[in-house]
C-alpha positions as CSV (number, residue, x, y, z in Angstrom):
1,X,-48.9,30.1,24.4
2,X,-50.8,32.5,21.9
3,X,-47.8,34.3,21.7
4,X,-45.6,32.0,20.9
5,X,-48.0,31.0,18.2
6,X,-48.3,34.2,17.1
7,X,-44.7,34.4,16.8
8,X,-44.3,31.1,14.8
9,X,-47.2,31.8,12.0
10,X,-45.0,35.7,11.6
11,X,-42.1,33.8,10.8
12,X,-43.7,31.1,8.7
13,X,-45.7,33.9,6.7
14,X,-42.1,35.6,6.4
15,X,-40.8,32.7,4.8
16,X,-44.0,32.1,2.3
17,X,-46.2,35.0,1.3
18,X,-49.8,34.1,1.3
19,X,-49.9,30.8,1.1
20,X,-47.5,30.6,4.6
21,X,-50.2,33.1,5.7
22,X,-52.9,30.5,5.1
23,X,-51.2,27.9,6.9
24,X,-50.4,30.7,9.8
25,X,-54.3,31.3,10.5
26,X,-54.9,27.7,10.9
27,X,-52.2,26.9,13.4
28,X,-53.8,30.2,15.3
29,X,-57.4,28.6,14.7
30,X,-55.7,25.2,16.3
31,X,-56.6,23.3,12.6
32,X,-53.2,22.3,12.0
33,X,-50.0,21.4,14.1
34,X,-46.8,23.2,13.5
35,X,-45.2,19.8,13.2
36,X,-47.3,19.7,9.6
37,X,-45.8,23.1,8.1
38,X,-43.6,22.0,5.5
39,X,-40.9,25.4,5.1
40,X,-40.2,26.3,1.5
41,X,-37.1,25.5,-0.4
42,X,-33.6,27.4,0.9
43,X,-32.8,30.0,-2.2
44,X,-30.9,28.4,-5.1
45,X,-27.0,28.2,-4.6
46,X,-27.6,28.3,-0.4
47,X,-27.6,24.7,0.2
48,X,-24.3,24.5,-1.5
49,X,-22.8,27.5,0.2
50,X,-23.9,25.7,3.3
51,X,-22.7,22.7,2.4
52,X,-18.9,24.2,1.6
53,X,-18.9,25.5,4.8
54,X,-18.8,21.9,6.4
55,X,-15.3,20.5,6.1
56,X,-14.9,17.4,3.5
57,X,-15.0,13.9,5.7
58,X,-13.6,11.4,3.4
59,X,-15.6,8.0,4.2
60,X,-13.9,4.7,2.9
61,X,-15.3,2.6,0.4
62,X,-17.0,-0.8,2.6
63,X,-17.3,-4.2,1.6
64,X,-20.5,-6.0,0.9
65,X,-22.0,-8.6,3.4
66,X,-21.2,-12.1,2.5
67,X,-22.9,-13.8,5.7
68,X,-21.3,-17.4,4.5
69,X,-17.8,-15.9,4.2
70,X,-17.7,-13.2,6.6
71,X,-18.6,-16.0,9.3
72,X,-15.7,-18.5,7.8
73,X,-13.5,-15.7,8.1
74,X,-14.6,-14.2,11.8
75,X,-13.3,-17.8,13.2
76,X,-9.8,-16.7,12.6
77,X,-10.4,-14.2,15.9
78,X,-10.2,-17.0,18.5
79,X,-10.8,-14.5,21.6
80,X,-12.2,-10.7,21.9
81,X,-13.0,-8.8,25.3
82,X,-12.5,-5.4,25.2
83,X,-13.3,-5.3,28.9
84,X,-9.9,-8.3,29.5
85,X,-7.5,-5.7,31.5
86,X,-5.3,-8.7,30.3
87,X,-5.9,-9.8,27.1
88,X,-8.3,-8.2,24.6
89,X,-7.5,-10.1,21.7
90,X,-6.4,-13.2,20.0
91,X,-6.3,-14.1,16.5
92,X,-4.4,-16.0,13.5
93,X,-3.1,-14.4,10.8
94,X,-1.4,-15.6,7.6
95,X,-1.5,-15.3,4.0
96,X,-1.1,-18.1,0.9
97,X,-0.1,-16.4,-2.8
98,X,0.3,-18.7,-5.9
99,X,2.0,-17.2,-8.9
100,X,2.4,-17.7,-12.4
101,X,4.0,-15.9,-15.7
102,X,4.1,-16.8,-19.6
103,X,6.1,-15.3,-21.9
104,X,9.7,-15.1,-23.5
105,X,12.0,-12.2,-23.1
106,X,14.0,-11.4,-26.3
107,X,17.4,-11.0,-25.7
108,X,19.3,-8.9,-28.9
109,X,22.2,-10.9,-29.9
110,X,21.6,-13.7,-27.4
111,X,19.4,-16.4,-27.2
112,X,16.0,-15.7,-25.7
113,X,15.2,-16.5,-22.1
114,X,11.5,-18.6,-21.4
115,X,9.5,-16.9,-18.4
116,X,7.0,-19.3,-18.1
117,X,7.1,-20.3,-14.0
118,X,4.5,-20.9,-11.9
119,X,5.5,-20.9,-7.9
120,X,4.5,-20.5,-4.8
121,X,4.9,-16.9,-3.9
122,X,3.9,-16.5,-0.1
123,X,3.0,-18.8,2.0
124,X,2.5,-17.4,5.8
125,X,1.2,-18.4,9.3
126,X,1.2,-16.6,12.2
127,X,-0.5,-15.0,15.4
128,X,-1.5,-11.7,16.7
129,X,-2.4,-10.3,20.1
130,X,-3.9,-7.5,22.2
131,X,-2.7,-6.8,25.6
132,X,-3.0,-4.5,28.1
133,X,-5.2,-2.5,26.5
134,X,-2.2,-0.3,24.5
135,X,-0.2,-3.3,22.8
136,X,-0.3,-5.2,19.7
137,X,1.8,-8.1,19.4
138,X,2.1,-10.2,16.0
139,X,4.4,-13.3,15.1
140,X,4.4,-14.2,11.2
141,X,6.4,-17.6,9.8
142,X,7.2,-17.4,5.9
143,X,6.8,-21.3,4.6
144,X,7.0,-21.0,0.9
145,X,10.2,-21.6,-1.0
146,X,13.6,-23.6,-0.2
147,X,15.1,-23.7,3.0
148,X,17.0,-20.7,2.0
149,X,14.0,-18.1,2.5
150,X,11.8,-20.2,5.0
151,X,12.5,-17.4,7.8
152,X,10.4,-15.5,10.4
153,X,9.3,-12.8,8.3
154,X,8.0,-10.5,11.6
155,X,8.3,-10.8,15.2
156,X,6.9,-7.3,16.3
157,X,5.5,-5.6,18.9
158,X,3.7,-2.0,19.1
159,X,3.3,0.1,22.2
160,X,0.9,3.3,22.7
161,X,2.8,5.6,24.9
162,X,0.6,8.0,24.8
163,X,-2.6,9.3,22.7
164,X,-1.3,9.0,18.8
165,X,2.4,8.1,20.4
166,X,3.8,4.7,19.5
167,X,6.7,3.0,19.8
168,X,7.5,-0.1,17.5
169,X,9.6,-3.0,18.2
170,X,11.3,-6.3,17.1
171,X,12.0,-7.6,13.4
172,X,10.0,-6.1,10.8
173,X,10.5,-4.2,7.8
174,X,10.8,0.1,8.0
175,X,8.2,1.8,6.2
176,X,9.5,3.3,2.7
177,X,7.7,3.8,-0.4
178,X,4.3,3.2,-1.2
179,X,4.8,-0.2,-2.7
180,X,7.6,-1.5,-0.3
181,X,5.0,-0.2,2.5
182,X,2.1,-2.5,1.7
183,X,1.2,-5.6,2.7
184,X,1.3,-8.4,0.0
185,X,-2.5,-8.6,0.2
186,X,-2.8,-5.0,-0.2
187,X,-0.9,-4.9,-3.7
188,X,-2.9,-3.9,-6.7
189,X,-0.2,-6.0,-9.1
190,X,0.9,-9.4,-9.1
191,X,4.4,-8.3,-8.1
192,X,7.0,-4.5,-6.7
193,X,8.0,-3.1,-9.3
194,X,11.8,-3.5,-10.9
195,X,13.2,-0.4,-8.2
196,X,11.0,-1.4,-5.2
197,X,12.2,-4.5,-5.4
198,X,16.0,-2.9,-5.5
199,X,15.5,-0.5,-3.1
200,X,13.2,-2.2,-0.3
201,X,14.9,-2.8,3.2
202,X,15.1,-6.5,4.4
203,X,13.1,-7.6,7.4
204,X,15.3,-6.9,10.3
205,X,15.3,-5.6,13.9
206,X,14.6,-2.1,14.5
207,X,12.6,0.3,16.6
208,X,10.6,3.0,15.7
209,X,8.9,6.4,17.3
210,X,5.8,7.8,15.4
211,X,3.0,10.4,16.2
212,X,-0.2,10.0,14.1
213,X,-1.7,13.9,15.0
214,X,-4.2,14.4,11.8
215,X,-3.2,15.9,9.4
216,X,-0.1,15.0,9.8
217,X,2.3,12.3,10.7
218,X,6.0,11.1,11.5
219,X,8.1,8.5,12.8
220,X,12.1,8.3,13.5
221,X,13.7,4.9,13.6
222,X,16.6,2.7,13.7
223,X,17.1,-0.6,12.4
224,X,19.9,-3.3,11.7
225,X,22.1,-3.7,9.4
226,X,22.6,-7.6,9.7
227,X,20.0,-9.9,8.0
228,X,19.1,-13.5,9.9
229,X,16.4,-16.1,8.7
230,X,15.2,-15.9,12.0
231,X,16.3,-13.0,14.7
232,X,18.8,-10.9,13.5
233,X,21.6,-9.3,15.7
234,X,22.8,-6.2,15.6
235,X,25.6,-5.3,13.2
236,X,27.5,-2.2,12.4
237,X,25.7,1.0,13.0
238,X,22.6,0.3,10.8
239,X,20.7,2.5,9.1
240,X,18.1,5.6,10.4
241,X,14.8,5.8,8.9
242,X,12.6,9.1,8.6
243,X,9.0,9.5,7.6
244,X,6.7,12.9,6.9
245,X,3.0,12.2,5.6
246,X,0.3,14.5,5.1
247,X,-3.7,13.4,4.9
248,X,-5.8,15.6,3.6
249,X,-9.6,15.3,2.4
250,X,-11.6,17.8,-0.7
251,X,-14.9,18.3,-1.8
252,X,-15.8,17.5,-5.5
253,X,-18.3,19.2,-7.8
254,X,-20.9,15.9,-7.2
255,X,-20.1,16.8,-3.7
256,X,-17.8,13.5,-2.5
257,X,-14.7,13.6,-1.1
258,X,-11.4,12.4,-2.5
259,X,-8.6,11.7,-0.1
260,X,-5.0,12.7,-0.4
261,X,-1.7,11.3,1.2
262,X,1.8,12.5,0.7
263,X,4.6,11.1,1.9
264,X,7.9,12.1,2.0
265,X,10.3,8.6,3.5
266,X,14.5,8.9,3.8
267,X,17.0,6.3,4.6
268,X,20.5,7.0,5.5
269,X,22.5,3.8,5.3
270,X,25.6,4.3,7.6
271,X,26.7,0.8,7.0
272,X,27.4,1.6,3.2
273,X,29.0,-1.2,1.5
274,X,28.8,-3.9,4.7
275,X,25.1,-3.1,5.0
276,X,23.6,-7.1,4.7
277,X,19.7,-4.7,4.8
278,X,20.1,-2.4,2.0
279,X,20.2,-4.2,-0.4
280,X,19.0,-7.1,0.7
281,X,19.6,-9.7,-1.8
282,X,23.3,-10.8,-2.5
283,X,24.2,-10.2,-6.5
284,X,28.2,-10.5,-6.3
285,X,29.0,-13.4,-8.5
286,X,25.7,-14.2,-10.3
287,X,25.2,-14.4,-13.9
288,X,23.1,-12.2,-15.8
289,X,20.7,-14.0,-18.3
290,X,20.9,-11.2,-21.0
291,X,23.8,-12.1,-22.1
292,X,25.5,-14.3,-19.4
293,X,27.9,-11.7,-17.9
294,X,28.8,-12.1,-14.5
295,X,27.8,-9.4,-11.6
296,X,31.2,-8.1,-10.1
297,X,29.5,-6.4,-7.1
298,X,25.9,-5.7,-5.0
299,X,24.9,-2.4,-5.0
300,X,25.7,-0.4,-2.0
301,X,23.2,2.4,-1.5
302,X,23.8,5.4,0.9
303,X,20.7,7.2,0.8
304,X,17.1,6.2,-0.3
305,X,14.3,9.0,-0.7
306,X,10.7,7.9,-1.9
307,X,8.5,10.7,-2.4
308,X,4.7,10.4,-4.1
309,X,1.1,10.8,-3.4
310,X,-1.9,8.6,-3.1
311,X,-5.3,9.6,-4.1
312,X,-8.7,8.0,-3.7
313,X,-12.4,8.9,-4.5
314,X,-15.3,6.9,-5.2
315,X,-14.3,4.3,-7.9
316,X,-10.9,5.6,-8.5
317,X,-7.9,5.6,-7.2
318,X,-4.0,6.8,-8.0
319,X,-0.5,5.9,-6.7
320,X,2.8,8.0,-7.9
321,X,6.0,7.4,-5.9
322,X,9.1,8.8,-7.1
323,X,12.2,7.0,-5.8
324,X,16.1,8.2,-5.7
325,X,19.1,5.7,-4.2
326,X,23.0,7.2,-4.1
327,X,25.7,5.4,-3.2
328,X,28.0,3.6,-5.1
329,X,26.0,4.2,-7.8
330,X,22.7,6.3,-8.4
331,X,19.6,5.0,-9.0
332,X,16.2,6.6,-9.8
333,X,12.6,5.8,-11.1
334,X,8.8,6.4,-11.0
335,X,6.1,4.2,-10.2
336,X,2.4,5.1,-11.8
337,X,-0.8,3.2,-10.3
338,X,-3.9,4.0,-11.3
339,X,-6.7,1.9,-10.6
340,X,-10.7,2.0,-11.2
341,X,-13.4,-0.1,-9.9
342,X,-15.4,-1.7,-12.9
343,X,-17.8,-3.6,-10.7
344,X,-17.7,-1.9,-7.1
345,X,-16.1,-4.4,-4.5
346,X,-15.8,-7.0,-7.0
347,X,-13.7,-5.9,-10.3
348,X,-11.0,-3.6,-10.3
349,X,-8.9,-2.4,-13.3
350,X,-5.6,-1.8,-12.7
351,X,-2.7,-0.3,-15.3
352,X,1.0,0.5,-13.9
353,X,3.9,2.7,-15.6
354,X,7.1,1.8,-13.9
355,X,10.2,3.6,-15.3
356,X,13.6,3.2,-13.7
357,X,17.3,4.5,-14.7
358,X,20.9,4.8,-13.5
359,X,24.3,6.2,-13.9
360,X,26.0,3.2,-14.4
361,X,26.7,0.3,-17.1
362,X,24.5,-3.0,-15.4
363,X,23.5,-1.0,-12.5
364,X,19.4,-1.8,-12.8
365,X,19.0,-5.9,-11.5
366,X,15.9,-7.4,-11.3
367,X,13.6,-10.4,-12.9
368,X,10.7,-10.5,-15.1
369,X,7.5,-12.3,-14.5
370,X,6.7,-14.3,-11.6
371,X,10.6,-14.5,-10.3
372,X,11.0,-10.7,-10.4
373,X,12.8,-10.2,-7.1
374,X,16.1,-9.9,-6.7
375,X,16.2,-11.8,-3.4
376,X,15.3,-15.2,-4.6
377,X,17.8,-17.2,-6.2
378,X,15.6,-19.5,-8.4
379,X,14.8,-16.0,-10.1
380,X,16.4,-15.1,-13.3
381,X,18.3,-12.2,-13.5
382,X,18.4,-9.4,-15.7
383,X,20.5,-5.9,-15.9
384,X,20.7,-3.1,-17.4
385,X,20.7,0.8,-17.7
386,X,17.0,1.6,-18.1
387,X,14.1,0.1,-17.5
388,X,10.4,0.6,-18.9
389,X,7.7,-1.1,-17.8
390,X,3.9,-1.4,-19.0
391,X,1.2,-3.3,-16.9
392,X,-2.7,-3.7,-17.3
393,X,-4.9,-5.9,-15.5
394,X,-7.9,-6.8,-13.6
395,X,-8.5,-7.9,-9.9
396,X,-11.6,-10.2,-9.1
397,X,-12.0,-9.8,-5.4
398,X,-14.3,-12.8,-4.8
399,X,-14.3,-12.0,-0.8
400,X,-13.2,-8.7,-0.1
401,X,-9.3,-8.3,-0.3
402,X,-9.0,-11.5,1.3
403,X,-10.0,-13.7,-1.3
404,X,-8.4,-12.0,-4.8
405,X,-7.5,-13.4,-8.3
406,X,-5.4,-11.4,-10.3
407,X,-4.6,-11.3,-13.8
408,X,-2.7,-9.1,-16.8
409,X,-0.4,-8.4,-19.3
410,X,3.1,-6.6,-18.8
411,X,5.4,-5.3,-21.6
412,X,9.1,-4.8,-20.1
413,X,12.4,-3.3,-22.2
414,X,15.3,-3.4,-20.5
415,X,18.4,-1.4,-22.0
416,X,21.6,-1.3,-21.1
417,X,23.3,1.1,-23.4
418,X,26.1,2.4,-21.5
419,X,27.4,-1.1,-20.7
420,X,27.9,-4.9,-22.3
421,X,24.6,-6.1,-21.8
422,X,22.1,-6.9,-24.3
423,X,18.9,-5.4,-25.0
424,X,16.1,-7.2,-23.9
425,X,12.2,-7.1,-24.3
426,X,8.9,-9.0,-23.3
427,X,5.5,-9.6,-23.2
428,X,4.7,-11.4,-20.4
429,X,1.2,-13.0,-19.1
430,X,0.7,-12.4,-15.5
431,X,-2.5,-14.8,-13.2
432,X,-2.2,-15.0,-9.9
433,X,-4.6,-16.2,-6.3
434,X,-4.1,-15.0,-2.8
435,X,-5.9,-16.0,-0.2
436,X,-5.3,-14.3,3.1
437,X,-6.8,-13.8,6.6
């Protein structure tokens, strides 16, 4: 024992010159415990070469405690046990988002067209399941709008084969582009941007492999070409999906992390022309409302390639996707999304810079404001050659991402320069609620 205690007041005297010695004697003399010792200070610029050495674990930001709401919202898991060999889980899912826009695009040489619409954007019920310990089933209904677009929006089912192997299944919408990815409740703007909207695959039946092996991973898929309100058959040879993503996490100066995400995502349309997925809106024969001309044809896009990064530390956060479609014509465009939390969990700023172009006169389609999708009918139409558009905003989060009002200002231009389309500018008012669980 005196050895050992001989050997702990050497080191401590090592570490502290003569006031360490001090201390030394009086654990020897048995007046102090060793647990007392305090050890001096590592040398300047050693705790940060230590803590360089540790790799950079990038921890996601966590909601606040709301005991009220998080116990309203908890109810929507009707049954959990993990121990069921039969059923682990089931819950209800779905999702209400009211829209609304103000403003007046300008039209050159035509008369202007009024924006001012307020609709019912999403509103969706459904179910989701564990089972057997490896599977995830979920059923979602889509109940807003006419008949037209009341429609089983998914019906799919994923299967872990293996550790970080899955296999997807059923009717559900491939995974390309950052904004065509997300769930509705997940977006940071009230609506896609003018190319997403273009671009993004319609809900249809597919299967997908994927490997999730950190840092990296990939999925392969194949999917429909036929678009159903309800379950779609199988028609022509489809269209093959590909993703490549890379996760990565850094070390600031303050010493937090930021997280980073590429993704690289390619879709080759074999269908061309007779593809009722890509697009998956139906333009033939409609009229344009800068300027009235009539559509001749839909788009028919061969291959898609989205391409960004997303970043996120501490309050902020950035989304860049680049996106490229050939086929019967080319299109191309960027999407910038920077965002920054004002009031942590509760207000976030958000500006967007979408830009979009093609090779041919009328070959950009889209809306403005609230009906800005291509696939709904009651929207109004606009085309054109180029496309610039200018968002800022903020999002209240009044319960996590669950409970969200949205509001902002947008400036679009549309040109069509090449073509017989009319200029045509706006300033458009965006609000917005969604509600979802």
């Amino acid at each position: 024992m005196r050895t050992i205690l001989i050997l702990t007041g050497a080191c401590v005297c090592s570490l502290g010159g003569k006031a360490a010695a001090n201390e030394a004697l009086d654990i020897l003399e048995g007046n102090k415990d060793v647990s007392e010792i305090q050890l001096p200070p590592a040398p300047e610029g050693e705790e940060d070469e230590l803590l360089e050495e540790k790799p950079a674990v990038f921890v996601p930001p966590t909601w606040q405690e709301s005991p009220v709401l998080d116990d309203v919202w908890s109810r929507a898991v009707l049954f959990e046990d993990e121990t069921n060999p039969w059923v682990q889980q089931l819950a209800v899912m779905g999702m209400f988002h009211w829209s609304g826009s103000w403003g007046t695009a300008e039209v050159e040489g035509a008369p202007n067209v009024n924006l001012d619409t307020t609709r019912t954007r999403r509103a969706r019920l459904g179910a989701r399941m564990k089972i057997f310990g490896n599977t995830e089933l979920e059923a979602v209904g889509e109940f807003a709008g006419d008949a037209n677009f009341q429609r089983i929006e998914r019906l799919k089912g994923r299967t872990r084969v293996m550790p970080n192997h899955y296999v997807d299944y059923g009717k559900f919408r491939p995974t390309f582009g950052i904004e065509q990815s997300k769930d509705p409740q997940e977006l940071l703007t009230p609506e896609r941007s003018l190319l997403s909207s273009m671009l993004m695959p319609a809900s249809t039946l597919g299967v997908t492999f994927s490997q999730d092996c950190a840092p990296w991973d990939w999925g392969l898929g194949w999917f429909s070409g036929a678009q159903d309100r309800y379950i779609p058959g199988i028609q022509g040879n489809g269209f093959l999906v590909a993703n490549l993503a890379y996760e990565s996490a850094e070390r600031l100066e303050d010493g937090s992390a930021m997280r980073t995400r590429w993704h690289l995502d390619y879709i080759y349309n074999m269908d061309g022309d007779e593809s009722r997925s890509i697009p998956r809106y139906q333009m033939a024969g409609r009229l344009a409302s800068n300027g009235a001309q009539r559509i001749n044809r839909n788009p028919a896009f061969r291959h898609m390639v989205s391409t960004g990064v997303e970043l996120e530390a501490d309050r902020f956060a950035f989304e860049g996707d680049f996106q490229l479609a050939n086929g019967d014509l080319n299109a191309w465009g960027m999407t910038l999304t920077p965002s920054y939390w004002a009031i942590p969990g509760t207000l976030q700023v958000v500006g967007r810079y979408h830009y979009a172009d093609t090779d041919q006169a009328g070959g950009l389609v889209g809306g403005l404001g609230a009906g800005s999708d291509p696939f709904y009918d009651a929207s109004p139409v606009f085309i054109g050659d180029e496309f610039h558009s200018f968002y800022l905003g903020a999002n209240l989060h009044v319960y996590q991402d669950k409970m969200v009002l949205l509001n902002g200002v947008e400036y679009a231009l549309m040109k069509d320069e090449a073509g017989g389309g009319f200029e045509t500018d706006a300033w458009i008012w965006h609000t917005g609620a969604r509600v979802s669980f």
